[in-house]
N, C-alpha and C positions, 0 to 999 in steps of 0.2 A: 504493500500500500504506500504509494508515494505524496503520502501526505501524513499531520498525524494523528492519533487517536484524537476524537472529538467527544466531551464531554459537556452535553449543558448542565450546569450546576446555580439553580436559582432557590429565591426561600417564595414563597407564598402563602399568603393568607385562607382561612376556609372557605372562603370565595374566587379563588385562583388569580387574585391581584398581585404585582408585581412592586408595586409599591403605593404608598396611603398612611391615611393616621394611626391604624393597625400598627404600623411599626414602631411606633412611637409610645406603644402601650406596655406593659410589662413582660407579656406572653408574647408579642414582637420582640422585645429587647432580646428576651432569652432564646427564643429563634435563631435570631439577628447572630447570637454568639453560635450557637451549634453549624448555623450557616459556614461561618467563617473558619470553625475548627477543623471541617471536614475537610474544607482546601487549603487554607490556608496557616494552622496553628501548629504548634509544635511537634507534635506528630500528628499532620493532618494525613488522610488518605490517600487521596490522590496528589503522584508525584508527579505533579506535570512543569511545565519549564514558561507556559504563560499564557493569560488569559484575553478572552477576544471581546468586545462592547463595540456597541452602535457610536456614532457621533451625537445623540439626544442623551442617553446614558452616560456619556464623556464628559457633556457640559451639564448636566446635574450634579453630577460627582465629585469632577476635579478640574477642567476648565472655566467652568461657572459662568457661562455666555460673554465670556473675553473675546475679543475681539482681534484678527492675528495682524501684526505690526507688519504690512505688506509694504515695499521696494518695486514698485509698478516700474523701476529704470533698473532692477537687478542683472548683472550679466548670465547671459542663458548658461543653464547648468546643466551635465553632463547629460546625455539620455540615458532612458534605465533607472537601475534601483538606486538608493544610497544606503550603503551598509556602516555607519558608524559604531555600533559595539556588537558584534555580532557574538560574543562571551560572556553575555551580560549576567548569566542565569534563570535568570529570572523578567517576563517581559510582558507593557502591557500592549496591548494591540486593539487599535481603534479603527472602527470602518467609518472613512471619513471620503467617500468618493469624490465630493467637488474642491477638499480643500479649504475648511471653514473653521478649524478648531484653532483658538487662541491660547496656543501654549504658552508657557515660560521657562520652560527648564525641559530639559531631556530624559527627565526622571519620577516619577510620583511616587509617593507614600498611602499604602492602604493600609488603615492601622499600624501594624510592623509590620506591612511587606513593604518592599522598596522594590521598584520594575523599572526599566529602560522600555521610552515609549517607541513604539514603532507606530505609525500612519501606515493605509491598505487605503490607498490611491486610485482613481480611473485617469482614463486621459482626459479627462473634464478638469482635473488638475493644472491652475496657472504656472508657469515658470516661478514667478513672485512666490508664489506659496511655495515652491518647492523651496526656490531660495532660503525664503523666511525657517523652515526646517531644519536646511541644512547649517544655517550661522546658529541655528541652537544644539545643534548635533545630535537628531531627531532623525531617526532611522526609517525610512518609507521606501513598499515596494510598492508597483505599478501592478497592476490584477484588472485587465479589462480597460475598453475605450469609451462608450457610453455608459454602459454597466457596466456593475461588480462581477467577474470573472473567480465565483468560489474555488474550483478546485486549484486553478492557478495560484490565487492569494493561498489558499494550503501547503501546494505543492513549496512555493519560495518560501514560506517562515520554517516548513521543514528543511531546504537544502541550506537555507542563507545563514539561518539562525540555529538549526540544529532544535526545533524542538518538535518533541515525539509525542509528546502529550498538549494536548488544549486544553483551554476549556470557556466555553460559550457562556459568557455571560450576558445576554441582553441588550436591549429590551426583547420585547417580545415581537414589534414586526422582524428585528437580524434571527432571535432561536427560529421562528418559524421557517424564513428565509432559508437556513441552511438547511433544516430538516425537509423543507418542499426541494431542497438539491440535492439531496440523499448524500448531504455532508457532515451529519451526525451521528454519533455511534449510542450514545451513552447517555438519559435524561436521567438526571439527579435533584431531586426535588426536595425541600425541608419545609413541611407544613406546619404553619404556627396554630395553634391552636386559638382564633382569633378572626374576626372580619367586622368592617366597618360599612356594608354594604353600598359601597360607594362606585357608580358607574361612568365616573370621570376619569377612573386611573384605571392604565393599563393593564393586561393580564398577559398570561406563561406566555402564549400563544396568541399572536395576531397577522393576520391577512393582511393586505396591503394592494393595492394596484401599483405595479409596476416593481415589483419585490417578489410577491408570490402569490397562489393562488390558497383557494380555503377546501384543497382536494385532503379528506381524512388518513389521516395517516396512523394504524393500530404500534402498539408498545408492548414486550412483553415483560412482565416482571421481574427483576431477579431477588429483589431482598427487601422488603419493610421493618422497620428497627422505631422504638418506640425511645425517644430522646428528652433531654432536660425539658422543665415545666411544661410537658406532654405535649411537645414538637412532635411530628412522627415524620422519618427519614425513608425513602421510598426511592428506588432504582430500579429504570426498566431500559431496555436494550430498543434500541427504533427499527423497528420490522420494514422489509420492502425497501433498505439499500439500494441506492444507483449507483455506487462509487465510481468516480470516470477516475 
């Protein structure tokens, strides 16, 4: 398989929300932590080498709708990828097709992880933006010309970067996205015991025009495990693989 394992790993509410005031409640918080341990805490589970998120999920989290300090007179930079730490460890990786995220640094902090960020580019990508990257020494490949080209964007983070494990983090039109490209292996889910019935925010799973379609796609189970303030932890394998 010339790409690497894919794993979505999200928390959700009893109403399959992705995020809301539910999280902010006590039985969120402790979620919120079981979430985090499975992938990320000191003996977390899954050893993977770095995580995958939308550009909406990127400025919620850690861009924060900044704006990217663009060079419209930058000299044209090289064609192709730009691989600035490709030993990093550890990586966070943003689908960012037009070139809109206003970084600051080449690096982010989740909690205590610490990732070197890569950008996953189309050729809707300006020069300017590329530039803007590379004076921060911000890692982006190229995957696709109008669209996002999934298995290509897979194929480069595993040859460029070396990593063998993913893992999908959201939102919910990128998990659906990759799972309608039969570019997902593994959905890892942490139910909070908790819902705020709220039909403004997001869920696991969303459709989109021009992303993907809402064709069903069956899971088979492998393990349910009943976790801290009765989270319950749920893993099913995505049936009906296309791998190109």
């Amino acid at each position: 398989m010339n790409r690497p394992y894919v794993f979505c790993h999200m928390m959700t509410s009893l109403d399959g929300k992705i995020m809301g005031s539910y999280m902010e409640t006590r039985e969120g918080e402790v979620a919120g932590d079981v979430f985090y341990n499975i992938a990320f805490g000191k003996e977390p589970y899954y050893k993977h080498q770095g995580w995958l998120s939308g550009r909406v999920t990127t400025d919620d989290n850690f861009t924060l709708y900044e704006k990217p300090l663009l060079d419209q007179n930058a000299p044209l930079v090289a064609a192709g990828d730009y691989v600035a730490r490709p030993d990093a460890g550890m990586f966070y990786v943003s689908v960012d097709p037009s070139g809109k995220l206003g970084w600051k640094k080449n690096e982010l902090i989740y909690i205590d992880t610490t990732a070197h960020v890569i950008e996953v580019l189309t050729g809707k990508a300006s020069n300017a933006y590329k530039a803007f990257l590379r004076d921060l020494g911000i890692s982006y490949i190229i995957a696709g010309e109008g669209a996002l080209d999934y298995a290509l964007a897979l194929k480069k983070l595993k040859n460029l970067f070396n990593i063998q494990t993913l893992m999908l983090g959201g939102g919910g039109v990128l998990n659906w996205s990759f799972i309608q490209a039969g570019m997902c292996d593994e959905l890892s889910v942490v139910v909070a015991p908790v819902a705020d019935g709220s039909s403004a925010t997001p869920a696991l799973f969303e459709a989109r025009d021009g992303f993907s379609i809402s064709n069903p796609v069956g899971f088979t189970l492998k393990s349910a495990k009943v976790k801290s303030g009765g989270s319950v932890w749920l893993r099913y394998t995505v049936n009906n693989q296309r791998d190109e």
